[in-house]
Backbone bond lengths (Angstrom), bond angles and torsions (degrees), N, CA, C in turn:
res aa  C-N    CA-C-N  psi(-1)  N-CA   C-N-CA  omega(-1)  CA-C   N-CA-C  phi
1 X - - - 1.457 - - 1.524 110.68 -
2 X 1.318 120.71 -29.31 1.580 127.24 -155.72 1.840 101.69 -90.89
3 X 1.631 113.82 -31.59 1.080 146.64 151.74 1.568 109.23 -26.18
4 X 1.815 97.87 -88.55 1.696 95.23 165.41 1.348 148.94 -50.95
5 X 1.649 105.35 -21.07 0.819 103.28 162.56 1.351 147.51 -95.26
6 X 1.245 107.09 -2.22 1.634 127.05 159.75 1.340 102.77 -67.33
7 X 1.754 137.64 -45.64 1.038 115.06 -152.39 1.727 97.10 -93.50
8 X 1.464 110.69 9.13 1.895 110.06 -178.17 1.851 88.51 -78.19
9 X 1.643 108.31 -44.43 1.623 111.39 -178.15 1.450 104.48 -34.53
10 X 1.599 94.09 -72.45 1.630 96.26 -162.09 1.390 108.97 -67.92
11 X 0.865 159.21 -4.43 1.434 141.93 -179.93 1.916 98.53 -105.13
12 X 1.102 126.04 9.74 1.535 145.81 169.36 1.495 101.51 -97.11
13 X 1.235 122.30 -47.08 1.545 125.27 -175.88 1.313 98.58 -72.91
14 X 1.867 126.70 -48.63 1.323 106.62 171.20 1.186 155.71 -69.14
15 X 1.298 92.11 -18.58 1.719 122.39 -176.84 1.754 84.05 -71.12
16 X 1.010 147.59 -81.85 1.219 144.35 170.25 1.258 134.50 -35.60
17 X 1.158 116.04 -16.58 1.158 138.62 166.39 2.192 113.92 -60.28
18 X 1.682 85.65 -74.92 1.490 117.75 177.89 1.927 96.06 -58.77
19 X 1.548 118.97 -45.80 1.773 93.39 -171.06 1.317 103.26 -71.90
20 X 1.184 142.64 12.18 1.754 126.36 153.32 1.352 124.00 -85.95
21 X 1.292 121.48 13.86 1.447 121.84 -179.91 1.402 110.56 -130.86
22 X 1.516 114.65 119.95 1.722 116.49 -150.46 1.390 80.83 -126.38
23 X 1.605 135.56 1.17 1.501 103.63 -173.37 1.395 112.57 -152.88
24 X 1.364 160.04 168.43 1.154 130.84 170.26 1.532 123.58 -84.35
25 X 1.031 107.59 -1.86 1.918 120.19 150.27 1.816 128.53 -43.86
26 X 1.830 69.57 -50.57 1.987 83.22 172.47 0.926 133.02 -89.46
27 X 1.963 111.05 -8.07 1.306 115.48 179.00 1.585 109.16 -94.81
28 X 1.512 105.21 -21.90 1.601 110.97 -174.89 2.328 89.29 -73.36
29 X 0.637 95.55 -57.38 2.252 106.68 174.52 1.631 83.09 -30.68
30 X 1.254 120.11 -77.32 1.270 125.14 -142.17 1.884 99.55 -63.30
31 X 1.485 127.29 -34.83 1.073 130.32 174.49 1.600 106.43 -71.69
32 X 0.931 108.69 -37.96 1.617 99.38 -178.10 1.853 112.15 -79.53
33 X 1.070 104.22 -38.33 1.437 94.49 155.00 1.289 151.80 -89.69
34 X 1.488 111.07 5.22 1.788 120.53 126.83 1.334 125.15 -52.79
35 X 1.427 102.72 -44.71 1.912 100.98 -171.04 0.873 109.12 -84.00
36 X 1.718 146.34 -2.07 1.568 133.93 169.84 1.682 91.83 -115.43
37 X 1.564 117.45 32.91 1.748 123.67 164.88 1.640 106.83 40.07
38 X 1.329 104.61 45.20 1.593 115.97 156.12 1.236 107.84 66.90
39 X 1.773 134.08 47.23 0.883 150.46 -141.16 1.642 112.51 -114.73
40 X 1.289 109.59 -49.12 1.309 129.22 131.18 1.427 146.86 -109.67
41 X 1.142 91.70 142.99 1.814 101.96 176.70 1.131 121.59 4.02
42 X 1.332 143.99 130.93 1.383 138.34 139.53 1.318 122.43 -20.65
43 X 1.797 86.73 -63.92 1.894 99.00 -156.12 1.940 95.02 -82.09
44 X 1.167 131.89 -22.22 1.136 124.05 165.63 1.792 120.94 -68.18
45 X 0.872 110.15 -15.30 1.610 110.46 176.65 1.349 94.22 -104.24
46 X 1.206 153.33 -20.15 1.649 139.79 156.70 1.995 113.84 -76.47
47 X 1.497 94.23 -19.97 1.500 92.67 154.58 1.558 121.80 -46.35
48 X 1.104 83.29 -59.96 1.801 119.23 -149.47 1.999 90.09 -58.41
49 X 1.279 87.38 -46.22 1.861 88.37 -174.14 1.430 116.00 -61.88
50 X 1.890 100.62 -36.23 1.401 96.99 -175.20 1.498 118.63 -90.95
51 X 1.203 118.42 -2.03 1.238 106.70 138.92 1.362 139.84 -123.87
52 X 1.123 137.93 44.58 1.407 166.66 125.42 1.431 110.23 -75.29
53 X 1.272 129.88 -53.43 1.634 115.16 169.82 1.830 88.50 130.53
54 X 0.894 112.80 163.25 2.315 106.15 173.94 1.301 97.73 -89.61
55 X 1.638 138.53 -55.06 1.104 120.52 164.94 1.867 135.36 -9.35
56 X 1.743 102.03 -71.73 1.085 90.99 -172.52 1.450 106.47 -75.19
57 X 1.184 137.31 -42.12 1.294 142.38 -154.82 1.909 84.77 -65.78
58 X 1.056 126.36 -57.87 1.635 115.37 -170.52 1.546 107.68 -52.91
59 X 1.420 113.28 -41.39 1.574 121.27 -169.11 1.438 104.04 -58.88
60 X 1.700 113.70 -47.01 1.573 116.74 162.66 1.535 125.44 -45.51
61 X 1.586 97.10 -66.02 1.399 89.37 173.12 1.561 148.46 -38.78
62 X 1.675 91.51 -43.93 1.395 121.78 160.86 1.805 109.16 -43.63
63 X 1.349 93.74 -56.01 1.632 90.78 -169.86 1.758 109.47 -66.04
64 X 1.519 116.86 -32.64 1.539 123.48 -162.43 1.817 95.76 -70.76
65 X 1.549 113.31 -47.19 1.355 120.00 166.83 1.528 114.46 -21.07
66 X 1.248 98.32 -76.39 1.724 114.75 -159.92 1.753 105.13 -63.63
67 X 1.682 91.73 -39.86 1.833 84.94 -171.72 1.604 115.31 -70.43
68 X 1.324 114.03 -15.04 1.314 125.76 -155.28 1.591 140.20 6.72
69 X 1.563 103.02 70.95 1.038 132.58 -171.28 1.676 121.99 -42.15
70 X 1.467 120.08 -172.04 1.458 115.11 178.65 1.907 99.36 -85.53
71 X 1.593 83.44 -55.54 1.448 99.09 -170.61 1.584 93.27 -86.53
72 X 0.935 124.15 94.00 1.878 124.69 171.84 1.738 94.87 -65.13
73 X 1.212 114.17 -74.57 1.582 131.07 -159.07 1.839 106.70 -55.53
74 X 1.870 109.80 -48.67 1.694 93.86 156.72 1.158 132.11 -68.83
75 X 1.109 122.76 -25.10 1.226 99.67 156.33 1.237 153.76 -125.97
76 X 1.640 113.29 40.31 1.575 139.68 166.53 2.157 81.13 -75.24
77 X 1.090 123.62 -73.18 1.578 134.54 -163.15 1.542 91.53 -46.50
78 X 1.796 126.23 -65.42 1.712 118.75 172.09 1.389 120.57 -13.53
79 X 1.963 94.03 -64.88 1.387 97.19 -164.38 1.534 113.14 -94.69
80 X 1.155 138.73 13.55 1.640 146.17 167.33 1.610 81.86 -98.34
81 X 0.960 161.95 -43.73 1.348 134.15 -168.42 1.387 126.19 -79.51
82 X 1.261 101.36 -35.19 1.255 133.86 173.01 2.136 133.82 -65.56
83 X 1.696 62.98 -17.40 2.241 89.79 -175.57 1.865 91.09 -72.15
84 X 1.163 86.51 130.31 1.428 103.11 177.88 1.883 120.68 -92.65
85 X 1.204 90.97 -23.90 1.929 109.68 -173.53 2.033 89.61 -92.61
86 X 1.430 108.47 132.34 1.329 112.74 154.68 1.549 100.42 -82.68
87 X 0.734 121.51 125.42 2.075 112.87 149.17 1.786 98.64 -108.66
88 X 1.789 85.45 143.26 1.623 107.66 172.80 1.365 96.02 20.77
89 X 1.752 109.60 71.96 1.197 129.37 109.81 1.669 136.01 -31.73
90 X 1.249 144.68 100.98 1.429 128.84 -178.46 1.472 115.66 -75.94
């Protein structure tokens, strides 16, 4: 019984979880701000996409992932500021 009812929790935490993300902008935000453990802002890393473009900011991310640096979070922000190409700009 104690079983089921943890897993009614968690699938309550997710369902709530998932209705705040309406776009794949917010879901790529929402992954990047798990993987630097909520380190920065929400609304500053959906900045960052909308003006940088999701392309590059994912292509970064992608790269900060794999290298897995000391400073992950300075320098995912270095190199998104630093990106010179907008892609899919709106």
């Amino acid at each position: 019984m104690d079983k089921t009812n943890n897993y009614k929790e968690d699938l309550k935490k997710r369902e709530l979880e998932y209705n705040k993300i309406h776009s794949k902008e917010q879901a790529l935000a929402d992954e990047i701000w798990k993987f630097f453990n909520k380190e920065l802002a929400f609304g500053r890393i959906m900045k960052l996409i909308q003006e940088k473009g999701y392309q590059a900011t994912y292509t970064i991310y992608n790269e900060i992932k794999k290298s897995k640096p000391k400073k992950a979070v300075a320098l995912f922000l270095w190199k998104v500021k630093n990106e010179k190409i907008i892609w899919n700009k709106k």
